[in-house]
C-alpha positions as CSV (number, residue, x, y, z in Angstrom):
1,X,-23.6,-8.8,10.6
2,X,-22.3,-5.6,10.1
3,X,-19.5,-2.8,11.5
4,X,-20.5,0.3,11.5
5,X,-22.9,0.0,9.4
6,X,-20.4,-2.0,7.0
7,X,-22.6,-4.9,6.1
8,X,-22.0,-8.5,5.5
9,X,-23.4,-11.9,5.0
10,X,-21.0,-14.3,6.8
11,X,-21.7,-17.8,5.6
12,X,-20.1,-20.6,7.9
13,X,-19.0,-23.2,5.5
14,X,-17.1,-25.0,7.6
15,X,-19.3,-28.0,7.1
16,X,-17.8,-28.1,3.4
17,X,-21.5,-28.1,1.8
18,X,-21.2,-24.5,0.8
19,X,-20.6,-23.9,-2.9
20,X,-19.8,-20.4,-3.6
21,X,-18.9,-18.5,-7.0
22,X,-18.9,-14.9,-8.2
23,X,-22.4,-15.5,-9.9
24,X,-23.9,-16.8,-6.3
25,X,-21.9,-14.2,-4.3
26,X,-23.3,-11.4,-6.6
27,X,-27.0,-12.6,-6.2
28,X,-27.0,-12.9,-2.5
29,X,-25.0,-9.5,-2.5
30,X,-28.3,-7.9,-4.7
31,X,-30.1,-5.6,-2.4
32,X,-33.7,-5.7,-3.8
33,X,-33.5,-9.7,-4.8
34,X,-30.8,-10.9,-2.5
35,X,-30.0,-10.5,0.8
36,X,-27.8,-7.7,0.3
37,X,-24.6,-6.9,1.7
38,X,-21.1,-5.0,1.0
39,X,-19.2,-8.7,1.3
40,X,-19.3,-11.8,1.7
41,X,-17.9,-13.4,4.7
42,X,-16.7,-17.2,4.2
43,X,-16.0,-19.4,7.2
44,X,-13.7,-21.8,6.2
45,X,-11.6,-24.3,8.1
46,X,-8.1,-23.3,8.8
47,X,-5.0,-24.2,6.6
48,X,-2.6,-23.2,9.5
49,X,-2.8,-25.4,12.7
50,X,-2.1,-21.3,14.2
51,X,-5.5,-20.1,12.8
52,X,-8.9,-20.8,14.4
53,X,-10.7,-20.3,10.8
54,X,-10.0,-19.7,7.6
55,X,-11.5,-16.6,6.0
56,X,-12.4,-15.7,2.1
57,X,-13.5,-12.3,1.4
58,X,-16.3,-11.6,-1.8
59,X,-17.0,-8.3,-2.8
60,X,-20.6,-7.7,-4.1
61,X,-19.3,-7.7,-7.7
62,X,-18.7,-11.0,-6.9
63,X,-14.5,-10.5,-6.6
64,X,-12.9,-12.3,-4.1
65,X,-10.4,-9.9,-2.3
66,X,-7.5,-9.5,0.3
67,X,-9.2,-8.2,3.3
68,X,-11.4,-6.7,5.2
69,X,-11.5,-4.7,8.7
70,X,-14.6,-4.7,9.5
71,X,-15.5,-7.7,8.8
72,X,-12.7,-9.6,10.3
73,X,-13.8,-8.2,13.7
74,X,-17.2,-9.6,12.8
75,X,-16.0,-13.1,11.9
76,X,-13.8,-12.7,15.3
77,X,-16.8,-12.0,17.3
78,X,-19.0,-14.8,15.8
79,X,-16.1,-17.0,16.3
80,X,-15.3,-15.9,20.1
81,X,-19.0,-16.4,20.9
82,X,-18.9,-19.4,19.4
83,X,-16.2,-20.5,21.4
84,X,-16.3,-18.6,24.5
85,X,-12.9,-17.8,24.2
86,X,-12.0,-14.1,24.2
87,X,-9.1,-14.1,21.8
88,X,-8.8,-15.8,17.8
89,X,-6.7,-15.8,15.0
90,X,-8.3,-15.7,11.3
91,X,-6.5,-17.0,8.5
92,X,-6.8,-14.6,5.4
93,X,-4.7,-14.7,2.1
94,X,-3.0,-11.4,3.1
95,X,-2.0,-13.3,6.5
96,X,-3.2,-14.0,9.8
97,X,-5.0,-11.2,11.5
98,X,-5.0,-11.9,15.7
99,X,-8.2,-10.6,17.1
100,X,-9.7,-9.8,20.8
101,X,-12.7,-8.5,23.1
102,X,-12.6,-5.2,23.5
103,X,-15.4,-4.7,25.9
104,X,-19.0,-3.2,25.3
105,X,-19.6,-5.5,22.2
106,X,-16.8,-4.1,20.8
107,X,-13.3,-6.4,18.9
108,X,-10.0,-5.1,18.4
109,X,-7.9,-6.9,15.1
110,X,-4.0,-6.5,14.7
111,X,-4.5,-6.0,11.1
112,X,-1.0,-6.4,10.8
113,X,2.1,-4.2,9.1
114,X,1.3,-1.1,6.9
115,X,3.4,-1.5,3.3
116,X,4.4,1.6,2.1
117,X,6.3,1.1,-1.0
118,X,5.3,1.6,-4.6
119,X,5.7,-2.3,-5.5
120,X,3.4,-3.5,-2.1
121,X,0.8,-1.4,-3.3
122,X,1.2,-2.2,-5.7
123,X,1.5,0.8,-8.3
124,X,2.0,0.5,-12.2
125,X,5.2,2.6,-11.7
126,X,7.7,3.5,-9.3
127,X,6.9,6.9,-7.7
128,X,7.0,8.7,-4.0
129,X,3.9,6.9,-2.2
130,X,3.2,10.0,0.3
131,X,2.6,11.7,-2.7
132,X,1.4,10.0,-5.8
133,X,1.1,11.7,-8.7
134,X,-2.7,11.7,-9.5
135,X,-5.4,14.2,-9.8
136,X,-9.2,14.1,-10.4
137,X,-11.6,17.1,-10.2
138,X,-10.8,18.3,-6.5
139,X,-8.7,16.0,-5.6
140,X,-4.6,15.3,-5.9
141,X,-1.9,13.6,-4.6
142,X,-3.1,11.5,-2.4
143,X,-1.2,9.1,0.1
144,X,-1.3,5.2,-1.4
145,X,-0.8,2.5,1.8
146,X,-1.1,-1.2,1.5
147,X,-3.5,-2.5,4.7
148,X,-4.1,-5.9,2.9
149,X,-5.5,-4.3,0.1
150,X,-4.3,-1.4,-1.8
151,X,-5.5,2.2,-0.5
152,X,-5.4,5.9,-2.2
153,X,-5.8,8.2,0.7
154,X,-6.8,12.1,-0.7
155,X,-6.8,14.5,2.2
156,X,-9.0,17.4,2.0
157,X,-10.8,20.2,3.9
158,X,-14.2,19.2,3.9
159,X,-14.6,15.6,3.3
160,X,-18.5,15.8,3.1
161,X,-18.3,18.3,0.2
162,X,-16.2,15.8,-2.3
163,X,-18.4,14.2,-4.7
164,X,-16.8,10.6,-4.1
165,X,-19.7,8.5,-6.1
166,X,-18.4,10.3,-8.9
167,X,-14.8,10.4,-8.3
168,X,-14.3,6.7,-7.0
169,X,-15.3,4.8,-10.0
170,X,-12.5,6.2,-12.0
171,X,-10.3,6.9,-9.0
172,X,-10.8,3.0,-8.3
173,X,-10.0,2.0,-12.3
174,X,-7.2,4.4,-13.0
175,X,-4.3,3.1,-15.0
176,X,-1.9,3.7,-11.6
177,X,-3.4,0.8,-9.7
178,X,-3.0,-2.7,-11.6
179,X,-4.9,-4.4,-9.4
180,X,-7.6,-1.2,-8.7
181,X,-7.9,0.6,-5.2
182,X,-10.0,1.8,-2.7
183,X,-10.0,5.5,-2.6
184,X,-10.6,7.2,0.5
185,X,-11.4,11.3,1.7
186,X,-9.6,12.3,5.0
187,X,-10.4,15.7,6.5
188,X,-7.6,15.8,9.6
189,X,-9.8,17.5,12.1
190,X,-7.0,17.5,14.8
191,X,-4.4,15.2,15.7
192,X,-6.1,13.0,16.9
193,X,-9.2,12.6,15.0
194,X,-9.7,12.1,11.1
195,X,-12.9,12.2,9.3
196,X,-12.9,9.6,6.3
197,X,-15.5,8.9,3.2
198,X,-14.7,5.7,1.0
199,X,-15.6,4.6,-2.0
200,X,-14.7,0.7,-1.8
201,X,-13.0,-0.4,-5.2
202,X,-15.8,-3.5,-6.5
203,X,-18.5,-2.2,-3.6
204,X,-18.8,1.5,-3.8
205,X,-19.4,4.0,-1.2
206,X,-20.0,2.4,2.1
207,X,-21.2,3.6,5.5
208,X,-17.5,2.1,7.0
209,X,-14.1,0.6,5.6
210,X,-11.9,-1.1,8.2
211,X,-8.5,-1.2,6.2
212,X,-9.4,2.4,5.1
213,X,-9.7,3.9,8.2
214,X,-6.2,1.9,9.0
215,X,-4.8,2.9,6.0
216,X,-6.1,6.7,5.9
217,X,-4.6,6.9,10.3
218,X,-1.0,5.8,8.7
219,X,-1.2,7.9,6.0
220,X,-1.8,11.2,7.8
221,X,1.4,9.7,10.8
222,X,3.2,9.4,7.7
223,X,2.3,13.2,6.7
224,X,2.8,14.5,9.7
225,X,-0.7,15.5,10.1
226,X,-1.4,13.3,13.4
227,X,0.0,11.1,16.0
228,X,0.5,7.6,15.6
229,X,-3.0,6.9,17.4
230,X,-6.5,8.6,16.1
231,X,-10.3,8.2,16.0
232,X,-11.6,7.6,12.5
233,X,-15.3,8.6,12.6
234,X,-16.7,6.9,8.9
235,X,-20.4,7.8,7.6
236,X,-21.2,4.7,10.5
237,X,-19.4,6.7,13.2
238,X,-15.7,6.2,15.0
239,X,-13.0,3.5,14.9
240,X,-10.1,3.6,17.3
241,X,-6.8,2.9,14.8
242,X,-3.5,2.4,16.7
243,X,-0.3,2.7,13.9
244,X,2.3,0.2,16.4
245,X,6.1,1.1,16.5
246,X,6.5,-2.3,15.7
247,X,4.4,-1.0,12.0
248,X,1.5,-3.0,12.8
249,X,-2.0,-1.5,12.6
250,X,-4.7,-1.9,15.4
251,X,-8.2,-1.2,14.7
252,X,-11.0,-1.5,17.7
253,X,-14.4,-1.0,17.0
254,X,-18.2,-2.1,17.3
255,X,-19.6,-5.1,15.7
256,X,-23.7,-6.4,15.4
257,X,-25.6,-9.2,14.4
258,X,-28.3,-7.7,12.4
259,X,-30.2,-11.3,11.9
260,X,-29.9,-15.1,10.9
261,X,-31.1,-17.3,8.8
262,X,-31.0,-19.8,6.0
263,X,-29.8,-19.4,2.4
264,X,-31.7,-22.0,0.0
């Protein structure tokens, strides 16, 4: 399935005959041997009688991570179809994320609250999170938000001119973020629309990012740089992120099932 072009191999492993690890996850991630995908999607059964499914995340390193925007609404669509229902609730280790039909193939997911503060991040030290301290080639203090995973948002006046595959590696290593970040580009073309590039911290740069488009929306509220509500058009095209007064984030957007299949 993918989002955007934000791919993934969802694996339904509800039937508990699914043995995943990094070394499996990594293979079917492998583009020329594998399937190939940005994540792994893992359909698990729920642990809260309020969740519909249980969902584990793998990056194509082969880490397991927080979460994942786009492909929550993809699990929420397989799920809804599955069920007929037009509403679910996924389970995640960063909380449960409430999704629903949007219309037109399209899901939106309350990807719940935006965490702002150094120590949600998290950062290595206290400092101001709308302006971290942090500078690489062209770009410098960017905007750090936690959307389930931790986020670096740089803003900049041509997003398509930053060299991000060679600024997110070390971006996504650097000593500020113990537990690494994704780093995102945001060019504020008016206020309300934001074009975003991101390099995904253990994936690289992909055509979409969910949280990053969530996370790059409530950064530029935060600046002042656009209203609460904003189109995020990614290399895979727009996302509709909603930044609640309640400090939830909504994200609504397209979702496709490219193929399936088997894995032996």
């Amino acid at each position: 399935m993918h989002g955007l072009g934000n791919d993934f191999v969802v694996v339904d492993a509800r039937g508990g005959d699914v043995a995943l690890d990094s070394a499996r996850v990594r293979a079917i991630a492998e583009r020329r041997l594998g399937v190939g995908c940005d994540q792994l999607l893992e359909i698990c059964p729920p642990r809260s009688a309020k969740a519909d499914a249980f969902m584990r995340i793998w990056n194509a390193d082969g880490g397991e991570v927080e979460a994942c925007g786009n492909g929550a609404r993809c699990v929420a669509a397989f799920l809804m179809t599955e069920s007929g229902e037009s509403e679910v609730a996924i389970e995640t280790v960063a909380g449960l994320l409430n999704a629903e039909a949007a219309g037109d193939g399209r899901v939106a997911v309350d990807m719940g609250e935006a965490r702002t503060l150094w120590d949600e991040i998290p950062l290595a030290s206290e400092m101001d999170t709308l302006e971290l301290d942090l500078s690489l080639g062209r770009l410098s203090a960017p905007v750090a938000v936690n959307i389930g995973n931790p986020h670096a948002v740089f803003f900049v006046d041509a997003a398509e001119e930053v060299d991000l595959a060679s600024l997110g590696p070390e971006l996504e290593a650097h000593a500020l973020f113990p537990e690494r970040a994704n780093i995102g580009v945001a060019e504020v073309v008016d206020d309300g629309h934001i074009r975003l590039r991101v390099w995904e911290r253990g994936v690289g740069l992909t055509k979409a990012c969910g949280t990053g488009a969530c996370a790059a929306l409530v950064a530029a509220a935060r600046r002042g740089l656009t209203a609460r509500s904003a189109t995020v058009t990614l290399d895979g095209g727009p996302l509709e992120i909603d930044w609640l007064e309640d400090n939830h984030v909504r994200m609504t957007g397209p979702v496709a099932t490219s193929f399936m299949g088997m894995l032996l």
